[in-house]
C-alpha positions as semicolon CSV with decimal commas, in nm:
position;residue;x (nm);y (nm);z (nm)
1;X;-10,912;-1,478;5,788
2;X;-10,836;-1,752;5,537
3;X;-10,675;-1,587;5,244
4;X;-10,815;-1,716;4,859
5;X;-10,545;-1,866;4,690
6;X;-10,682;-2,106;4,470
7;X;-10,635;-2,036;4,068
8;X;-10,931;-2,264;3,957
9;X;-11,257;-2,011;3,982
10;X;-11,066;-1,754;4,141
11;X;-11,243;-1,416;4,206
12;X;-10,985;-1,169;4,144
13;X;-11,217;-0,906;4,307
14;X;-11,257;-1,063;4,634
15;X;-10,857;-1,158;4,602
16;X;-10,779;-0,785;4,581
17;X;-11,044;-0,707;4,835
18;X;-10,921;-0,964;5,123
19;X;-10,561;-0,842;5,030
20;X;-10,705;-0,455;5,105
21;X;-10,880;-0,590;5,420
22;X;-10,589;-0,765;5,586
23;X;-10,329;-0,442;5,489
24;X;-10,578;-0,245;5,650
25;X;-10,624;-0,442;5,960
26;X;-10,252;-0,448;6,029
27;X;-10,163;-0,084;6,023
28;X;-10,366;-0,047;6,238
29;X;-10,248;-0,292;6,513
30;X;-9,881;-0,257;6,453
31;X;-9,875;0,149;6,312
32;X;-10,198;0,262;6,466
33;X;-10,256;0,424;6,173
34;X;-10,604;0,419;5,986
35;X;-10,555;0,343;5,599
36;X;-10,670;0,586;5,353
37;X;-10,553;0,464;5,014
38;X;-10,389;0,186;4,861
39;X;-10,252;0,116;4,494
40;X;-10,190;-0,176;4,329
41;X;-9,813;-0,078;4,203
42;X;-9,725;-0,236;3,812
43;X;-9,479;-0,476;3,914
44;X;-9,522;-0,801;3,816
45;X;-9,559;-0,885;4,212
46;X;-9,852;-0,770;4,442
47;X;-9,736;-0,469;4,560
48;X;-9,914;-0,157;4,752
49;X;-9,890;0,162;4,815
50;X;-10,044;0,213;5,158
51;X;-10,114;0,517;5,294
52;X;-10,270;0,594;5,646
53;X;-10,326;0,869;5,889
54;X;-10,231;0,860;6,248
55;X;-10,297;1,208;6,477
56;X;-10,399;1,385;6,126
57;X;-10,040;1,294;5,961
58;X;-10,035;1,149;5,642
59;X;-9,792;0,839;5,625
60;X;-9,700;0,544;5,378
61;X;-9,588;0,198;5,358
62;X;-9,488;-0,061;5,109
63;X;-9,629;-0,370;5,094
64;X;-9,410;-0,637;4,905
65;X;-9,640;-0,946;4,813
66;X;-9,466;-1,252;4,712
67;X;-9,374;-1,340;4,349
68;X;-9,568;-1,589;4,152
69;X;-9,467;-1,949;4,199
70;X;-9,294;-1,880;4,502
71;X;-9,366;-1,945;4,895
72;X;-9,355;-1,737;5,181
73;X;-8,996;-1,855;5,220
74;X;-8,854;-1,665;5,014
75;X;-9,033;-1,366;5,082
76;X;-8,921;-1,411;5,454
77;X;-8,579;-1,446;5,305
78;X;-8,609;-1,114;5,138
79;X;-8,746;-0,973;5,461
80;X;-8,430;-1,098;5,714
81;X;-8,167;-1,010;5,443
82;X;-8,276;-0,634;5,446
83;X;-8,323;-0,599;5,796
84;X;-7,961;-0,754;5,844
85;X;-7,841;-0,476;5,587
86;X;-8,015;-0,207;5,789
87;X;-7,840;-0,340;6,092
88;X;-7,464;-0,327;5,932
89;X;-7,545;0,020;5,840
90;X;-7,644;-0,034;5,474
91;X;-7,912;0,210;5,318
92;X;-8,234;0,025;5,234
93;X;-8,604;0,093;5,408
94;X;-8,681;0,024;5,719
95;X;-8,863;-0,295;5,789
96;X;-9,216;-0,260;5,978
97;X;-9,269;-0,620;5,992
98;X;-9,451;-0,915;5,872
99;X;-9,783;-0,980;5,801
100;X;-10,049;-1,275;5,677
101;X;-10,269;-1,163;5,524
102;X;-10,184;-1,135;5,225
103;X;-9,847;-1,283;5,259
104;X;-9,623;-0,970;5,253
105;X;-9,343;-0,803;5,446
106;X;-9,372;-0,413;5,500
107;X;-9,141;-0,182;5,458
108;X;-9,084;0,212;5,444
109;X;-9,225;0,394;5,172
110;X;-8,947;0,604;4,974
111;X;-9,112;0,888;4,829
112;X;-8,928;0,921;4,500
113;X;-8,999;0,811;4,132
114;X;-8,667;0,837;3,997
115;X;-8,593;0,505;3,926
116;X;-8,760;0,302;3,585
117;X;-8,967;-0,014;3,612
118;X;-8,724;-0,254;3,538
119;X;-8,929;-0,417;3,221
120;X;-8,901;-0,474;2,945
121;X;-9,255;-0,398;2,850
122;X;-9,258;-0,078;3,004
123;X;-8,912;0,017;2,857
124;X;-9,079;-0,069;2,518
125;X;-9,275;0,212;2,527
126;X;-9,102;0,443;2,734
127;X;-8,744;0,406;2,702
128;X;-8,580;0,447;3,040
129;X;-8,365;0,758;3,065
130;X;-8,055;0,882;3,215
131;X;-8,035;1,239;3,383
132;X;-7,766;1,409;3,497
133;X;-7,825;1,355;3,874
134;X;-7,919;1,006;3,810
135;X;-7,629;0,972;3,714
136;X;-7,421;1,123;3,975
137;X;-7,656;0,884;4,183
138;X;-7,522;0,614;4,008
139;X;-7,197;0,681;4,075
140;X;-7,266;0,773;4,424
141;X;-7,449;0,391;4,431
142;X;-7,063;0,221;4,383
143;X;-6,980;0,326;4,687
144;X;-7,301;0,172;4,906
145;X;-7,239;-0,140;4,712
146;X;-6,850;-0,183;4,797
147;X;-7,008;-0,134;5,138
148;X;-7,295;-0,426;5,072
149;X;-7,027;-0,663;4,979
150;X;-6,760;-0,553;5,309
151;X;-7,045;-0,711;5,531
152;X;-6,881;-1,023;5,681
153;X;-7,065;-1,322;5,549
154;X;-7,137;-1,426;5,913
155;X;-7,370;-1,124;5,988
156;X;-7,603;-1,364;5,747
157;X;-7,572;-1,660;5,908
158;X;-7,866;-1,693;6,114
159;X;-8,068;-1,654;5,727
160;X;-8,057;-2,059;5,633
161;X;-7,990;-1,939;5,271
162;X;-7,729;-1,794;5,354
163;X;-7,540;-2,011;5,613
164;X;-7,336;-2,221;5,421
165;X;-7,124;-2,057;5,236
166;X;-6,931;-2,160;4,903
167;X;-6,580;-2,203;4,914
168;X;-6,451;-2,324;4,639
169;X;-6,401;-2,107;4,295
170;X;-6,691;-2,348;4,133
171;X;-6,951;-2,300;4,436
172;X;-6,881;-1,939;4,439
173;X;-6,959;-1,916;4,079
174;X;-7,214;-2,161;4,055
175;X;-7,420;-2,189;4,315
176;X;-7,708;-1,936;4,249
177;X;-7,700;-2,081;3,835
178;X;-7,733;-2,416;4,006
179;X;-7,968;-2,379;4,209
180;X;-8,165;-2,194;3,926
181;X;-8,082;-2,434;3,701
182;X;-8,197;-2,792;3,903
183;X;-8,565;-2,577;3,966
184;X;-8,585;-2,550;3,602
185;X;-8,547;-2,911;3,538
186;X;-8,804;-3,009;3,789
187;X;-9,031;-2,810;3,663
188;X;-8,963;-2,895;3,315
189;X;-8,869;-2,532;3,244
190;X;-8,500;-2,624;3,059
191;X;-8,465;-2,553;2,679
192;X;-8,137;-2,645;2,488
193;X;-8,053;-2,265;2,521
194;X;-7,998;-2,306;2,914
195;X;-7,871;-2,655;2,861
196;X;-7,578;-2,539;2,659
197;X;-7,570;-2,190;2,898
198;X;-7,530;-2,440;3,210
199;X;-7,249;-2,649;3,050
200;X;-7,041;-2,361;2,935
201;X;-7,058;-2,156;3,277
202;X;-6,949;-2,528;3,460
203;X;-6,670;-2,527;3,178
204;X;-6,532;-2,185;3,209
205;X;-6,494;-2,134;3,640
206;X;-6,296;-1,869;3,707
207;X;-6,067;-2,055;3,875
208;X;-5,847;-1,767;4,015
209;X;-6,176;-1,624;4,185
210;X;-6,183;-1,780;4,563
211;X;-6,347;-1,510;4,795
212;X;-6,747;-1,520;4,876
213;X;-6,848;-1,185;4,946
214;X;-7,257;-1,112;5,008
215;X;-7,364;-0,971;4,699
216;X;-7,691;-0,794;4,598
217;X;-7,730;-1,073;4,368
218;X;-7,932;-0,818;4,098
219;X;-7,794;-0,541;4,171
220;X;-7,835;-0,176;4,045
221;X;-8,161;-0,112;4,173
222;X;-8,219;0,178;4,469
223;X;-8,423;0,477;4,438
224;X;-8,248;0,867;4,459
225;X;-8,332;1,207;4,518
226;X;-8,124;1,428;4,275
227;X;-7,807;1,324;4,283
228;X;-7,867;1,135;4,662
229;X;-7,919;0,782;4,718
230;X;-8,265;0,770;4,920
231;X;-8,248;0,384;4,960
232;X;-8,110;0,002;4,810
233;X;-8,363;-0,223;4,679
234;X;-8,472;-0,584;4,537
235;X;-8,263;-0,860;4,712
236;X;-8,465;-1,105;4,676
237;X;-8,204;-1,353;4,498
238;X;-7,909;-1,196;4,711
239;X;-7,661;-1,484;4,771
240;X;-7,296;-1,505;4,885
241;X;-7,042;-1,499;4,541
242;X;-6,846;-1,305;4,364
243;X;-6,871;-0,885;4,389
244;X;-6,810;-0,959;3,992
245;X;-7,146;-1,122;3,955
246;X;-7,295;-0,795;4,116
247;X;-7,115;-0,560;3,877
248;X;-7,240;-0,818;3,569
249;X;-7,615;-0,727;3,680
250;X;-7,580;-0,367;3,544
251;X;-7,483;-0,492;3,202
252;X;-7,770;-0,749;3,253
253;X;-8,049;-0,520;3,356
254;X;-7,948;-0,237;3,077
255;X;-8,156;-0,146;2,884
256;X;-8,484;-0,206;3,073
257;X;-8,332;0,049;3,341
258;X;-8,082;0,305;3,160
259;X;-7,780;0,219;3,350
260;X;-7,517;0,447;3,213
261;X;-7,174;0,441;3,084
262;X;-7,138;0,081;3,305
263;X;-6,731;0,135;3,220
264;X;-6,733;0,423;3,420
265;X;-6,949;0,253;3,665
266;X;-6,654;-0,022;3,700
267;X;-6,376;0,213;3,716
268;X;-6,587;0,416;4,015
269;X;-6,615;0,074;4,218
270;X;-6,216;-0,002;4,163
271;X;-6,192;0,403;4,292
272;X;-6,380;0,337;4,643
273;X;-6,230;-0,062;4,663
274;X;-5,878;0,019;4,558
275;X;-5,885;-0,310;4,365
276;X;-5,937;-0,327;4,002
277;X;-6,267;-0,496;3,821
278;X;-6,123;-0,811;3,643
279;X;-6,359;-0,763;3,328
280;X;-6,340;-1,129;3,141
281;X;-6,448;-1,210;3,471
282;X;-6,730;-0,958;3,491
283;X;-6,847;-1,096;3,118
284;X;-6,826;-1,410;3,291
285;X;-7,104;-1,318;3,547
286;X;-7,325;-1,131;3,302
287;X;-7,334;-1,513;3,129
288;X;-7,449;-1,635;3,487
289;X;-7,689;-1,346;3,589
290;X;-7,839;-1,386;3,226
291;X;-7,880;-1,727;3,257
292;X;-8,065;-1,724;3,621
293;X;-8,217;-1,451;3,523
294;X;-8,392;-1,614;3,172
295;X;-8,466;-1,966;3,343
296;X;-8,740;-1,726;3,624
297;X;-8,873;-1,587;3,314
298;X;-9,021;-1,944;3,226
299;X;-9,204;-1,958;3,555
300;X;-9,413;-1,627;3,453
301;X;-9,547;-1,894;3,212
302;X;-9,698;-2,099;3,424
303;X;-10,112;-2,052;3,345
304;X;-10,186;-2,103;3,717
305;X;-10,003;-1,837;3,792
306;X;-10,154;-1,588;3,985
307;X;-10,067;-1,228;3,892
308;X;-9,795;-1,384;3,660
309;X;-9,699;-1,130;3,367
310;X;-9,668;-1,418;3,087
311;X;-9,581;-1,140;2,813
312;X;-9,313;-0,973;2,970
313;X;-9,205;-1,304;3,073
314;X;-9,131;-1,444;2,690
315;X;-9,004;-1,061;2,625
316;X;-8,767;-1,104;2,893
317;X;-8,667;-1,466;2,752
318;X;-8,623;-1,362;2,406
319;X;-8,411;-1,042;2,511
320;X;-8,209;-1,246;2,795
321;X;-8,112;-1,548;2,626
322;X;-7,953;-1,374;2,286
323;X;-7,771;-1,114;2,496
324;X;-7,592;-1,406;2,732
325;X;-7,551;-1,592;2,373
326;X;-7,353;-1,233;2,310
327;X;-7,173;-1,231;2,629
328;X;-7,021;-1,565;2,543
329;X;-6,943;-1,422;2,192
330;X;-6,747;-1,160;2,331
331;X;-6,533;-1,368;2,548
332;X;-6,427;-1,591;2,311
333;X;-6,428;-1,355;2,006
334;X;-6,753;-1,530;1,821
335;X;-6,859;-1,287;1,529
336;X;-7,260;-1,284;1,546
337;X;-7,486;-1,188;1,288
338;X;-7,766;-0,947;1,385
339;X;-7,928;-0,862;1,060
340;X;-8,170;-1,119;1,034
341;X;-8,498;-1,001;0,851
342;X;-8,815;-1,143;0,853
343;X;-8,998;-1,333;0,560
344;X;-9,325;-1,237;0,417
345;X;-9,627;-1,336;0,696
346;X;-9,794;-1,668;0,608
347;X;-10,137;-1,562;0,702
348;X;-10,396;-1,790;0,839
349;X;-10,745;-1,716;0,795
350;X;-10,890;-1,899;1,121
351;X;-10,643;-1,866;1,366
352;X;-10,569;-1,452;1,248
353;X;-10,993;-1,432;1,283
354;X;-11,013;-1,561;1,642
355;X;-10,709;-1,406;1,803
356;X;-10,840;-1,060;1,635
357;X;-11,206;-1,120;1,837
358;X;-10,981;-1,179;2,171
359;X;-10,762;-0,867;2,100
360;X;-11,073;-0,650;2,040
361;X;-11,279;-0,838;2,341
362;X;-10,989;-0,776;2,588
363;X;-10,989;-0,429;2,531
364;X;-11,357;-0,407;2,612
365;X;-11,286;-0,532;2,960
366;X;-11,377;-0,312;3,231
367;X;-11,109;-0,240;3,511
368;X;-11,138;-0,200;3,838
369;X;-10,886;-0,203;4,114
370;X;-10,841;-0,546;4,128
371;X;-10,789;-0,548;3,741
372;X;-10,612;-0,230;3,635
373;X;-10,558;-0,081;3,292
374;X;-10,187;-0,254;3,283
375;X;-10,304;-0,583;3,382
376;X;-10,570;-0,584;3,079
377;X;-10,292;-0,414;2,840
378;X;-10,070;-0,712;2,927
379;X;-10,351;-0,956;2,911
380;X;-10,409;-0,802;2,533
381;X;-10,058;-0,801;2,424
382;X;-10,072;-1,200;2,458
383;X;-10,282;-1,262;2,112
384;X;-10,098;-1,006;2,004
385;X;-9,804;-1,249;2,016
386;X;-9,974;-1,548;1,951
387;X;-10,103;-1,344;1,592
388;X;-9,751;-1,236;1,494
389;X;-9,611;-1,658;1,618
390;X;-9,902;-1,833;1,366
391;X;-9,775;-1,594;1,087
392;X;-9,410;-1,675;1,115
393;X;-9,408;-2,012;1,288
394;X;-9,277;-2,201;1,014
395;X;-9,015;-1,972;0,897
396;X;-8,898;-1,986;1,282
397;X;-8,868;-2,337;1,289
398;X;-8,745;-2,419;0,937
399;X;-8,476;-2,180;1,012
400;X;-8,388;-2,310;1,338
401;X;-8,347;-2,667;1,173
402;X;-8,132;-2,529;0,873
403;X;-7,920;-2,418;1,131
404;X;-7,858;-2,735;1,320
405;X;-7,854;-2,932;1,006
406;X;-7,544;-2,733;0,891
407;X;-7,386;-2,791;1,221
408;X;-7,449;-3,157;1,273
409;X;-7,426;-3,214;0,876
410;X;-7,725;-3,449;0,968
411;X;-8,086;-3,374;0,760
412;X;-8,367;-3,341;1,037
413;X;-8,708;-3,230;0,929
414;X;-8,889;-3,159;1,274
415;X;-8,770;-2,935;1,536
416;X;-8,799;-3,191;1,810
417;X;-8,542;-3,418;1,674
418;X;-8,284;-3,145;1,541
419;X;-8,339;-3,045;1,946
420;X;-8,261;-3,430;2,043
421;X;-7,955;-3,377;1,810
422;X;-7,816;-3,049;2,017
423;X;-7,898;-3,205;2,313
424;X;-7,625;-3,408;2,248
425;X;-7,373;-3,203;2,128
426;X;-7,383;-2,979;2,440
427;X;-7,385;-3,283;2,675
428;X;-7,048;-3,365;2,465
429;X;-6,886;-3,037;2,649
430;X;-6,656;-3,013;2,361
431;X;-6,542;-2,651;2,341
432;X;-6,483;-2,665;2,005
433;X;-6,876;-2,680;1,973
434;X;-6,930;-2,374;2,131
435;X;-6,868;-2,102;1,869
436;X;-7,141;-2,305;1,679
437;X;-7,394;-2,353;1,939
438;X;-7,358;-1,980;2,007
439;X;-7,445;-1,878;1,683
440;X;-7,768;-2,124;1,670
441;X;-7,880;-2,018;2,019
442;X;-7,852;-1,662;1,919
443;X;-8,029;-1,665;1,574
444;X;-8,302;-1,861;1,771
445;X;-8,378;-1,573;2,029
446;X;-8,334;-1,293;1,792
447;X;-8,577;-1,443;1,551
448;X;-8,772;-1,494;1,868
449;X;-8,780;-1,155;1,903
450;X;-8,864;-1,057;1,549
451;X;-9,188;-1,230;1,577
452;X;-9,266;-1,048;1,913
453;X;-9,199;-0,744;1,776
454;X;-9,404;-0,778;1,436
455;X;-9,334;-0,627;1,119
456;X;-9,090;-0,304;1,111
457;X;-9,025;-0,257;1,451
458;X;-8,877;0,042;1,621
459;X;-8,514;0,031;1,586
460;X;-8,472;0,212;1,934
461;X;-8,662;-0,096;2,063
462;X;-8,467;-0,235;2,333
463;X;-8,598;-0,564;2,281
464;X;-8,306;-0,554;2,035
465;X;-8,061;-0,412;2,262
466;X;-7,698;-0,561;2,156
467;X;-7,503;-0,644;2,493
468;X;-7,319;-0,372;2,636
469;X;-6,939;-0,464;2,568
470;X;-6,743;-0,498;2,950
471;X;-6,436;-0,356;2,792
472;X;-6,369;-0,110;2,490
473;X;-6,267;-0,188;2,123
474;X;-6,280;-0,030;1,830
475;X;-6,629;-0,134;1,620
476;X;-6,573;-0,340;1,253
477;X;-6,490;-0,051;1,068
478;X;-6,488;0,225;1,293
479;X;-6,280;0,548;1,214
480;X;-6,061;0,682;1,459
481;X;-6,182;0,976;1,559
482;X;-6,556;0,888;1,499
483;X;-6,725;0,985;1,799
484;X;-7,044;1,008;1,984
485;X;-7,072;1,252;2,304
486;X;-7,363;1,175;2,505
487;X;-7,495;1,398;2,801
488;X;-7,687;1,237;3,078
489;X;-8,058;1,259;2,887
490;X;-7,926;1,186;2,567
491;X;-7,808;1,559;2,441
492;X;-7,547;1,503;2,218
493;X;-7,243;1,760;2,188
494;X;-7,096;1,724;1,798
495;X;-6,852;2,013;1,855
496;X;-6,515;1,784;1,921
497;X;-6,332;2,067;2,041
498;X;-6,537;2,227;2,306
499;X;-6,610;1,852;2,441
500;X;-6,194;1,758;2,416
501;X;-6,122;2,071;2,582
502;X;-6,447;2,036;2,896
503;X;-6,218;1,687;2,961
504;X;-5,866;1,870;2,972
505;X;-6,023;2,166;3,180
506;X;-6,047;1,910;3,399
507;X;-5,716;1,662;3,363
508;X;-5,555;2,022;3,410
509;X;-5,651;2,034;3,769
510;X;-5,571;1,686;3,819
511;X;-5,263;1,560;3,997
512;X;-5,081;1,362;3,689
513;X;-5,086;1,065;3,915
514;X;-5,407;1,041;3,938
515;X;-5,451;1,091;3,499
516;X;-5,212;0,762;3,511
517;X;-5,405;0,569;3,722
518;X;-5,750;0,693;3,556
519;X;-5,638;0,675;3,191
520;X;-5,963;0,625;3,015
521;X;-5,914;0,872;2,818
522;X;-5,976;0,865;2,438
523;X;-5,730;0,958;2,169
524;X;-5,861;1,295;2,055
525;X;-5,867;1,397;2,412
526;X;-5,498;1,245;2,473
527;X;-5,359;1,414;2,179
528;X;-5,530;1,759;2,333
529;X;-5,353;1,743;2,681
530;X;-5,029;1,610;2,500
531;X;-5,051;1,938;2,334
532;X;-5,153;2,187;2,669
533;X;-4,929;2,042;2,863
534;X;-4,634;2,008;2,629
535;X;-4,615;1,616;2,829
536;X;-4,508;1,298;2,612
537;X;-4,729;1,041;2,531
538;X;-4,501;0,789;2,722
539;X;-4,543;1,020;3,043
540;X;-4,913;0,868;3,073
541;X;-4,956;0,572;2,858
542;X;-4,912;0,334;3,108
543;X;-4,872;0,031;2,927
544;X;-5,060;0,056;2,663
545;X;-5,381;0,142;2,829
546;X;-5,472;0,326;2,569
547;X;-5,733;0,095;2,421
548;X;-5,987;0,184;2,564
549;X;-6,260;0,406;2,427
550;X;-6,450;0,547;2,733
551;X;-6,369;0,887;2,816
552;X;-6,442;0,935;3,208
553;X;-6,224;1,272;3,259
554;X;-6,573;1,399;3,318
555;X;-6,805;1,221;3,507
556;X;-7,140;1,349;3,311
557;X;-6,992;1,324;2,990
558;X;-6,952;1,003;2,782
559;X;-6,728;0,976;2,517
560;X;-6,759;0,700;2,280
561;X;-6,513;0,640;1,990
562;X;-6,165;0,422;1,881
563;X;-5,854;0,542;2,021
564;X;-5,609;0,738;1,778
565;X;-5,293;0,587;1,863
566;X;-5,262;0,224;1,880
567;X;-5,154;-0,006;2,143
């Protein structure tokens, strides 16, 4: 069977229905099974839910389609790097096989739905959320991915992605951002946003980082059962690095999937390696995974793109871009400005008038399996957009030059040239143009945002999500014993003294050796076990490690506030 591929004409329908034919056809030669149902999943990737019957038991598959704009490849690649982490003992489903038609690898079906969809559009309207197993699953997850990145290198060799290793501190940095980076100028995908990005990560190598471990390569993602880990998922841009880059991803990926308290994720990975987390190094990653990450967002652009999620690809852009603009800020100490506000809309009559009739038109399309409510909701949402861009267009771009004008102190009156005019600055790889750049790059993406989100957006939207910070300080004004206590769902305990004394209950029990080498303890919580205990503060200050804000005496509870005695 010849598979349609072709985007001009294409008949989705028969797409979906050769796709259902061919899934069908192999269970039944290589699981003898006879299909009985099988769902389209909303990822922004064919994906199915298969399920068959073989001697009256009901089974189930998954079958992982390849992304748009990419070839079977790198679906294969996927494919040979899980079965080589089954093989080394690693946790992730089994792999059935290969198959054709469609193009797809299959794999075991974990029966679980705790785990969020990892977009942004999704998170939008239902904000991803952290239980209280979760999260003991998430700390149980450090530990299999200390074990991902002990594989030896050379159990991937035979995977020609993977057989040439980096070996010096710039290839082990670069190479994934590279390689990201060159397909986005040949396909004409590189703004000045990822130019300057680029530059600064080729700039700022950490040089002291010389050993290529496998990583994940987005890494975060595996599916639980209470407080188990079931199975490890999504390598399809695994690569061999840094571990660093790996721990970056969580920062990256938060908040489309909840993540946690991501300091207490750290501190549990330097608990099962024994070696600490080198956080400026960390930040330095989350610049990296941001920036691969936001260049594959401009290929769900791409018109011809079949199944391509174009809206939650310029979400994704908008969001990615300011928060790696943020991760540089916090490295180098740039003070950012997030209170931007929109201007009144500039209505226009015509353009508002048609992209209304498509808005109301798309929502009268019928659905079908091969066209599900999702896909039509994400088909809508695009002159949504395109409504909210022609209102604020021009503030966006008169803006965006005002900003380079007061950098360059030149007087440009069309975008394209005051782009030119950056363009050259950033090929100038003059540090001393960064905090600048920084600022413009950021201001472009958040105002970016403001138009996707409208007029008076939600301010829980996580479209607006400020980067995570990868080590604790003491917020512009911040009291010292302000404090936020956070439970797992988001219960929040305001009673200081019950929470201060659930954290000693448990330093109580703890050998003291073990409080020095896990001080992340927070002031109010320090001062209380001074006091138990009758102990010094010098007994357990060790060095001045008292900085940092994250309470992890308990593992479910978060603490969040500025420490009461100073370093």
């Amino acid at each position: 069977m010849t598979l349609q591929t072709s985007s001009e004409h294409f008949d989705q329908d028969a797409f979906e229905a050769q796709c259902l034919e061919g899934i069908a056809h192999w269970v039944l030669d290589n699981l003898g099974g006879k299909v009985v149902d099988a769902v389209r999943l909303e990822r922004w990737r064919p994906q199915w839910k298969v399920s068959y019957t073989v001697d009256d038991e009901t089974r189930a598959v998954l079958v992982r389609g390849d992304r748009p704009n990419a070839g079977e490849h790198d679906l294969r690649f996927e494919m040979d790097v899980m079965a080589t982490l089954e093989a080394n003992g690693i946790k992730v489903p089994h792999i059935y096989g290969w198959m054709d038609t469609p193009k797809a690898f299959v794999m075991e079906w974990i029966d679980t739905e705790d785990r969020a969809p990892g977009m942004l559009h999704t998170a939008i309207d239902n904000p991803s959320t952290m239980s209280d197993e979760r999260w003991q699953a998430m700390l149980g997850y450090m530990e299999h991915l200390a074990k991902v990145h002990a594989v030896p290198i050379s159990e991937f060799a035979h995977i020609k992605q993977l057989s040439n290793p980096p070996e010096s501190a710039a290839d082990i940095a670069l190479r994934a951002t590279e390689r990201m980076y060159m397909a986005g100028v040949y396909t004409n995908n590189i703004d000045t946003t990822f130019e300057f990005l680029q530059h600064w990560l080729r700039r700022n190598v950490p040089q002291h980082r010389s050993k290529a471990s496998f990583i994940a390569g987005d890494a975060g993602q595996f599916m639980s059962a209470g407080t188990e880990v079931l199975a490890l998922l999504d390598f399809e841009i695994a690569n061999i690095g840094d571990t660093h880059w790996d721990l970056a991803c969580f920062r990256g990926r938060h908040p489309y999937e909840n993540m946690g308290d991501i300091p207490a994720l750290y501190q549990r990975y330097a608990e099962v390696t024994g070696e600490a987390v080198d956080l400026p190094v960390v930040a330095y990653h989350t610049v990296a995974f941001l920036q691969l990450a936001g260049i594959a967002t401009k290929f769900f652009g791409d018109p011809k793109a079949i199944g391509g999620n174009w809206i939650e690809g310029l979400l994704e852009y908008a969001s990615i871009t300011r928060r790696a603009c943020e991760a540089i800020a916090e490295l180098q100490g740039i003070e950012l400005n997030h209170n931007l506000e929109l201007p009144q809309p500039s209505f226009k009559g015509l353009e508002e008038s048609a992209l209304k009739k498509l808005m109301v038109d798309i929502q009268r399309l019928p659905t079908s399996s091969a066209f599900q409510d999702w896909e039509r909701d994400l088909l809508h949402a695009i002159p949504e957009f395109l409504l909210n861009n022609t209102r604020y267009r021009d503030w966006f771009e008169q803006e965006t030059i005002n900003d380079i004008n007061r950098l360059t102190g030149e007087t440009f009156t069309d975008l394209n040239s005051a782009d030119e005019a950056i363009k050259t600055l950033i090929s100038a790889d003059d540090p001393a143009n960064d905090e600048g750049l920084v600022r413009i790059m950021h201001h472009r993406s958040l105002r970016l945002s403001m138009i996707i989100a409208g007029t008076n957006p939600n301010a829980e939207n996580p479209l607006f999500h400020i980067l995570d910070p990868s080590w604790a300080s003491r917020l512009p004004g911040q009291h010292p014993g302000d404090f936020l206590v956070t439970i797992g769902d988001g219960r929040r305990l305001q009673d200081e003294l019950f929470f201060s004394q659930l954290i000693i209950s448990h330093l109580l029990t703890a050998d003291p050796v073990w409080i020095q080498a896990a001080l992340h303890i927070c002031g109010q919580c320090l001062l209380l076990y001074v006091y138990l205990t009758g102990s010094v503060v010098s007994d357990i200050a060790l060095h001045g490690r008292l900085n940092f804000i994250w309470c992890t005496g308990c593992l479910i509870t978060r603490c969040k506030r500025g420490p009461i005695l100073a370093h």
